[in-house]
ZABAMI-676955 format. One line per field, with one value per residue (C-alpha): residue number from 1; residue in one letter; x, z, y. Coordinates in nm, 2 decimals. Layout:
<atoms>
nr <- (NUM_...)
rest <- (a_...)
u <- (X_...)
w <- (Z_...)
v <- (Y_...)
</atoms>
This chain:
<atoms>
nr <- (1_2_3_4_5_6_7_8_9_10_11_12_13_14_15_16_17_18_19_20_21_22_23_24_25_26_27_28_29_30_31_32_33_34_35_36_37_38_39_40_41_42_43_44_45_46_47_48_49_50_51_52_53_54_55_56_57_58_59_60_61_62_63_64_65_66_67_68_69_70_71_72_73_74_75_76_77_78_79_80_81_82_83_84_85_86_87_88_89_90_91_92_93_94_95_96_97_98_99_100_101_102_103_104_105_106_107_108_109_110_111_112_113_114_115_116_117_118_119_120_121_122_123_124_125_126_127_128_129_130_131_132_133_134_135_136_137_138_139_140_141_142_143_144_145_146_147_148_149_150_151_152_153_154_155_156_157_158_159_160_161_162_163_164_165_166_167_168_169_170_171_172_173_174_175_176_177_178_179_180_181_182_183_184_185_186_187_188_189_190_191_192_193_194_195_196_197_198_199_200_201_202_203_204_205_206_207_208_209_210_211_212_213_214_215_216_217_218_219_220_221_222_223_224_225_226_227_228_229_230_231_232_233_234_235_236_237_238_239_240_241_242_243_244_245_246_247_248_249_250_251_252_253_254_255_256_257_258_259_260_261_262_263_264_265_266_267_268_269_270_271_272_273_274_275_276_277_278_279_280_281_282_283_284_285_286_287_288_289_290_291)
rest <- (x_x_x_x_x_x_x_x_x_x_x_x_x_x_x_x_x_x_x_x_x_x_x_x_x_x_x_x_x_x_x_x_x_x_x_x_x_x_x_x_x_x_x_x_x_x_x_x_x_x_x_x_x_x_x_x_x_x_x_x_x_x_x_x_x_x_x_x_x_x_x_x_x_x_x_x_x_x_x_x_x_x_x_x_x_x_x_x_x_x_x_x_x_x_x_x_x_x_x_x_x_x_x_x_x_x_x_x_x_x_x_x_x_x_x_x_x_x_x_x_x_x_x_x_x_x_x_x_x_x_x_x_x_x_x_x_x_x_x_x_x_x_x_x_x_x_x_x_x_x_x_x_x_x_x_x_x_x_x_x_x_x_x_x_x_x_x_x_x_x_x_x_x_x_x_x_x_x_x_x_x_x_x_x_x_x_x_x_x_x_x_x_x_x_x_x_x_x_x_x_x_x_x_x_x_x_x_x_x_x_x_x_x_x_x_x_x_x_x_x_x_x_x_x_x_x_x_x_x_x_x_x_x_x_x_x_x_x_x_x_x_x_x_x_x_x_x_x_x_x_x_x_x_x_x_x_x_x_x_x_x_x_x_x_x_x_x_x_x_x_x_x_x_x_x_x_x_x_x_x_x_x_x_x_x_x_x_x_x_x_x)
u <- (-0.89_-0.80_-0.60_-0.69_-0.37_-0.19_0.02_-0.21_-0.12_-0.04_-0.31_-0.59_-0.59_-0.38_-0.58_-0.54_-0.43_-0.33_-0.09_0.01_-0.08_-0.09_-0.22_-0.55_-0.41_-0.09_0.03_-0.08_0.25_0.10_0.11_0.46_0.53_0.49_0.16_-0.12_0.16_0.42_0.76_0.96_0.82_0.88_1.05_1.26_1.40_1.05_0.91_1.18_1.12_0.76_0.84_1.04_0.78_0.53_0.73_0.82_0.44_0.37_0.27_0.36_0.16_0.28_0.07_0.28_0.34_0.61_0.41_0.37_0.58_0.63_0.94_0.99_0.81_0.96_1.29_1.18_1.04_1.40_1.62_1.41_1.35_1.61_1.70_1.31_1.20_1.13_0.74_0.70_0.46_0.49_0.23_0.20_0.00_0.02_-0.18_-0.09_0.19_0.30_0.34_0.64_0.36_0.18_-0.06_-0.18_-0.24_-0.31_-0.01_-0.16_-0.11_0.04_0.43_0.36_0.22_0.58_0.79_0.59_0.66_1.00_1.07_0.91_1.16_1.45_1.32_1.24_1.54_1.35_1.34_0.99_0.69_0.44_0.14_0.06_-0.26_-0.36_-0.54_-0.79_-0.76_-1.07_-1.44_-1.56_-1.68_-1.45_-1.34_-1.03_-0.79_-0.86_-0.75_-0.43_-0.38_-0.46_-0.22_0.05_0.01_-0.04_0.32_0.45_0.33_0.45_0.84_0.86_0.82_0.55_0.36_0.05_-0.17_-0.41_-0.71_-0.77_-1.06_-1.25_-1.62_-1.80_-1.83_-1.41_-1.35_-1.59_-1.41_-1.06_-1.12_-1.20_-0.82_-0.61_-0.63_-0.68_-0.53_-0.71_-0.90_-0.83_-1.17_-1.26_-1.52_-1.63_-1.97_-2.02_-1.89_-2.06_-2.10_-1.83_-2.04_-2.11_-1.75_-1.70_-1.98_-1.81_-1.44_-1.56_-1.73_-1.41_-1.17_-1.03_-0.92_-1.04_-0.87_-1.03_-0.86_-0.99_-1.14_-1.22_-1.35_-1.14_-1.19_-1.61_-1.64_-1.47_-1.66_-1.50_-1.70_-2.03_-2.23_-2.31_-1.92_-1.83_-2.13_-2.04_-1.64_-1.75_-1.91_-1.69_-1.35_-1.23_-1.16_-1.37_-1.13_-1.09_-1.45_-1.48_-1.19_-1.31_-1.64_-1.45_-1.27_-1.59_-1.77_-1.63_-1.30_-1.15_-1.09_-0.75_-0.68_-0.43_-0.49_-0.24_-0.12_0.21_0.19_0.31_0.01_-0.20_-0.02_-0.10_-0.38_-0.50_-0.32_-0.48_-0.84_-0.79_-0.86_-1.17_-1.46_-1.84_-2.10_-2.45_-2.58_-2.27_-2.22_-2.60_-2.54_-2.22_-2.41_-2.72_-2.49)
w <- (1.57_1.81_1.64_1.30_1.20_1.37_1.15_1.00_0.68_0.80_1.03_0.82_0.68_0.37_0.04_-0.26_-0.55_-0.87_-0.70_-0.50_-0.09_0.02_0.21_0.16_0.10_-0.13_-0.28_-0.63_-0.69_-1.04_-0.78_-0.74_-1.09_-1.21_-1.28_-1.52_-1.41_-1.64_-1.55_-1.24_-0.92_-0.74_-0.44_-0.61_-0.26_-0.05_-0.33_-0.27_0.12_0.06_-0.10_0.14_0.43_0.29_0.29_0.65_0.73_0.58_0.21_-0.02_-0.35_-0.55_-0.89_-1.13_-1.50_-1.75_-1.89_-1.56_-1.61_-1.87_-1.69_-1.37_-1.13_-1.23_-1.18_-0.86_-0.71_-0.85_-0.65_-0.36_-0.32_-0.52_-0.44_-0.38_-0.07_-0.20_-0.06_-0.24_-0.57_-0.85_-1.06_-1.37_-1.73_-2.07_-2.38_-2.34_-2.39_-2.34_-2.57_-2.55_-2.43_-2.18_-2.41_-2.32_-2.70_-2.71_-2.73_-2.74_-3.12_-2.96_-3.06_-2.83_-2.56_-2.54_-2.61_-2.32_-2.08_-2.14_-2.06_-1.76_-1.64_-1.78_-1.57_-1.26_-1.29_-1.26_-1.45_-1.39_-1.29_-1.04_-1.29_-1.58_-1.64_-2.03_-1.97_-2.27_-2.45_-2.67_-2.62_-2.82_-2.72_-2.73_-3.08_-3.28_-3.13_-2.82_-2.85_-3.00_-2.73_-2.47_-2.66_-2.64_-2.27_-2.21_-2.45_-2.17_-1.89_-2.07_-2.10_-1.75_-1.83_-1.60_-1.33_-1.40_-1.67_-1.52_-1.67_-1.68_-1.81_-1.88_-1.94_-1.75_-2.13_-2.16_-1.82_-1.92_-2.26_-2.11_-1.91_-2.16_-2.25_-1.95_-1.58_-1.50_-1.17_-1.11_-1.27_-1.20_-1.26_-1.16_-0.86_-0.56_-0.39_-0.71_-0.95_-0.96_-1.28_-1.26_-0.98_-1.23_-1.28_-0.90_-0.84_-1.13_-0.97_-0.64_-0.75_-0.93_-0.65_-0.89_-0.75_-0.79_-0.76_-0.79_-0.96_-0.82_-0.50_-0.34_-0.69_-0.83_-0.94_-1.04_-0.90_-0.51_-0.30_0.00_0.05_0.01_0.38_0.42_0.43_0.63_0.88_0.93_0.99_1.30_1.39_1.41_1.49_1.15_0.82_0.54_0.28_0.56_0.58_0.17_0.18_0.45_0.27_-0.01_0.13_0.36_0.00_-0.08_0.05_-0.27_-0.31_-0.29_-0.28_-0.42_-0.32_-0.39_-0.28_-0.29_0.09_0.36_0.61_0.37_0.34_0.68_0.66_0.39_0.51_0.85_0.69_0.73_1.11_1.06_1.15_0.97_1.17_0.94_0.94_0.81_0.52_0.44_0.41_0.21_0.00_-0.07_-0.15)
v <- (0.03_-0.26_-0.54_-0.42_-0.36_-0.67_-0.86_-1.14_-1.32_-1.61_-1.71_-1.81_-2.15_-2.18_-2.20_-2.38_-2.18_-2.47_-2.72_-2.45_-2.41_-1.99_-1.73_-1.61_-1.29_-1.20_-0.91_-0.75_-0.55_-0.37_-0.02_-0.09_0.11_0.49_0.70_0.44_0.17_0.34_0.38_0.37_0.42_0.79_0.58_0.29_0.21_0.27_0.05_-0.25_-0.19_-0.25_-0.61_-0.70_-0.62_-0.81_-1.13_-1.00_-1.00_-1.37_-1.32_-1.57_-1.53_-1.23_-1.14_-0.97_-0.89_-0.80_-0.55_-0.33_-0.06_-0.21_-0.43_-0.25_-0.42_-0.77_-0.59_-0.44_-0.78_-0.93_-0.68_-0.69_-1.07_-1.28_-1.54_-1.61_-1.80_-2.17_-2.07_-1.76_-1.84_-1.61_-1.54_-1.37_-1.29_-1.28_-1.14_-0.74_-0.51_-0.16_0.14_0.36_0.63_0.37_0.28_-0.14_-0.33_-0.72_-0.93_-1.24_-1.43_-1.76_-1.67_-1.36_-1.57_-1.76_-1.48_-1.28_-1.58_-1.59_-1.20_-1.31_-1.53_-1.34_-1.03_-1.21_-1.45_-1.77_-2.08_-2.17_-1.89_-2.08_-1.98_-1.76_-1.62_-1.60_-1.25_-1.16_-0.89_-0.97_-0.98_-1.31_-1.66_-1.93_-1.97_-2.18_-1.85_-1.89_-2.28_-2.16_-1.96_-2.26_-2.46_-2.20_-2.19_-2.57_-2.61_-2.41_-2.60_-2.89_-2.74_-2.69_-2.29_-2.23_-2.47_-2.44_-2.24_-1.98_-1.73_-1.37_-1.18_-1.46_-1.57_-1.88_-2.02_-1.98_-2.11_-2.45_-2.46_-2.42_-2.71_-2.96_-2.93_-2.78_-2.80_-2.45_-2.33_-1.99_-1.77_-1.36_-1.17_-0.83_-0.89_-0.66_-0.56_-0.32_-0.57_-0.93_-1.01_-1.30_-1.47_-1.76_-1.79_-1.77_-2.08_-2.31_-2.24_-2.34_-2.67_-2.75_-2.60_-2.36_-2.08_-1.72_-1.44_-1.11_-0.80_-0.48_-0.63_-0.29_-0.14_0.15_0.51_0.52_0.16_0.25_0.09_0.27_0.52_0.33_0.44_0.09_-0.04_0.26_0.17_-0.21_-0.13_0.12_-0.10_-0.40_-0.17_-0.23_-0.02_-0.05_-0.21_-0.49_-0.54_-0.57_-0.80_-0.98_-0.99_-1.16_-1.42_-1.55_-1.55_-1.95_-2.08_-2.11_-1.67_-1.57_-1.18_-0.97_-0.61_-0.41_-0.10_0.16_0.25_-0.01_0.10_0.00_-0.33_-0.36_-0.31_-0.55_-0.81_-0.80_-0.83_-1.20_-1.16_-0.98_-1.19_-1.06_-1.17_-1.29_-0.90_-0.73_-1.00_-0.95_-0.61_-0.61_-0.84_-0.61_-0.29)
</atoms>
């Protein structure tokens, strides 16, 4: 599909994510484990070949977590990319765990906040992560917990653990209450055409150049938007895929969304990545937008 598929990654202009400078498009690296992100990959070497082609191809923001796989994909990214390239940004989150049958359970008292920052390191073999996300397990307005949490996460920041503190799963109301005490550096929110409801969150990022980084930017299993007529109709019709014209949709949204689609299969790493070079004229983000 004409350049669709060139190499990309590099050649929008970098974006801020915390005190951090990236590509508009990293790497979410969760598909990198088993079945429900359980276990080891099928492919332990095709998954470590993946890693290292998407550093190859410019990507420089890599969203992890201990509790993918649970362990496995910290230990993949560490066999496939240690010593890290001083550029490369590692971001992770805390507040779940794995059960020994895949089951996810909140981990997030504050004690488990630390502990779960520290097996990031050990795993990944760093001293320092770029950012942590406090992910939410919970569904409750900001209360005195959620300040203990902040103040687990800020002690981090503090002890040169992590460079900056980041949100996941959040509200508008957590995101405005988190910043009375802690500069936040992103937030990471599900959001795609079928999914807006974290447009408010979106709106207050960008007016406080926060950046936002959606999970599940092309929707997933009820939620696809892939197959939505509409998509399919606008990427004929500009020589692109679909997923490259949601992604691109994304990323002309405000100029402070970073992505992180991830993704098992090194075409489709190609593919994402080149979504940066895909230019929607006023009638295709319309449409996107009225899906």
């Amino acid at each position: 599909m004409g350049n669709a598929f060139k190499p990309a990654a590099q050649r929008l202009t970098k974006r801020s994510l915390g005190p951090y400078s990236v590509s508009p498009i990293g790497f979410g690296a969760m598909q990198l484990a088993g079945p429900n992100v359980f276990g080891p990959p099928a492919d332990r070497a095709a998954a470590i070949s993946l890693l290292r082609d998407a550093i190859d191809q410019g990507v420089d923001h890599i969203d992890t977590a201990e509790y993918y796989g649970p362990t496995v994909v910290n230990e993949l990214i560490r066999e496939a990319l240690h010593p890290y390239a001083p550029e490369l940004v590692l971001v992770s989150k805390v507040g779940a765990a794995r059960g020994r049958r895949g089951e996810i359970f909140a981990a997030d008292q504050p004690d488990q906040l630390r502990s779960g920052i520290e097996d990031n390191l050990k795993s990944l073999a760093v001293d320092r992560l770029g950012v942590v996300n406090l992910r939410l397990m919970r569904v409750s307005a900001p209360d005195a917990f959620f300040d203990e949490q902040l103040n687990a996460m800020v002690s981090a920041r503090n002890d040169g653990l992590i460079g900056a503190v980041g949100l996941s799963n959040v509200s508008l109301a957590h995101l405005q209450h988190a910043l009375r005490f802690v500069d936040v550096a992103c937030v990471q929110n599900e959001f795609n055409p079928a999914n807006r409801a974290s447009e408010p969150v979106i709106e207050e990022c960008r007016r406080r150049g926060i950046a936002f980084v959606p999970f599940a930017p092309l929707g997933f299993g009820s939620t696809s938007v892939l197959a939505n007529p509409t998509l399919a109709r606008i990427a004929a019709r500009l020589g692109c895929t679909s997923a490259q014209a949601c992604l691109a949709w994304e990323l002309a949204l405000a100029p402070n969304i970073l992505l992180i689609p991830g993704t098992s299969s090194r075409h489709h790493l190609h593919e994402n990545l080149a979504a940066s070079q895909v230019s929607l004229d006023a009638d295709a983000l319309y449409a996107i937008s009225q899906m």
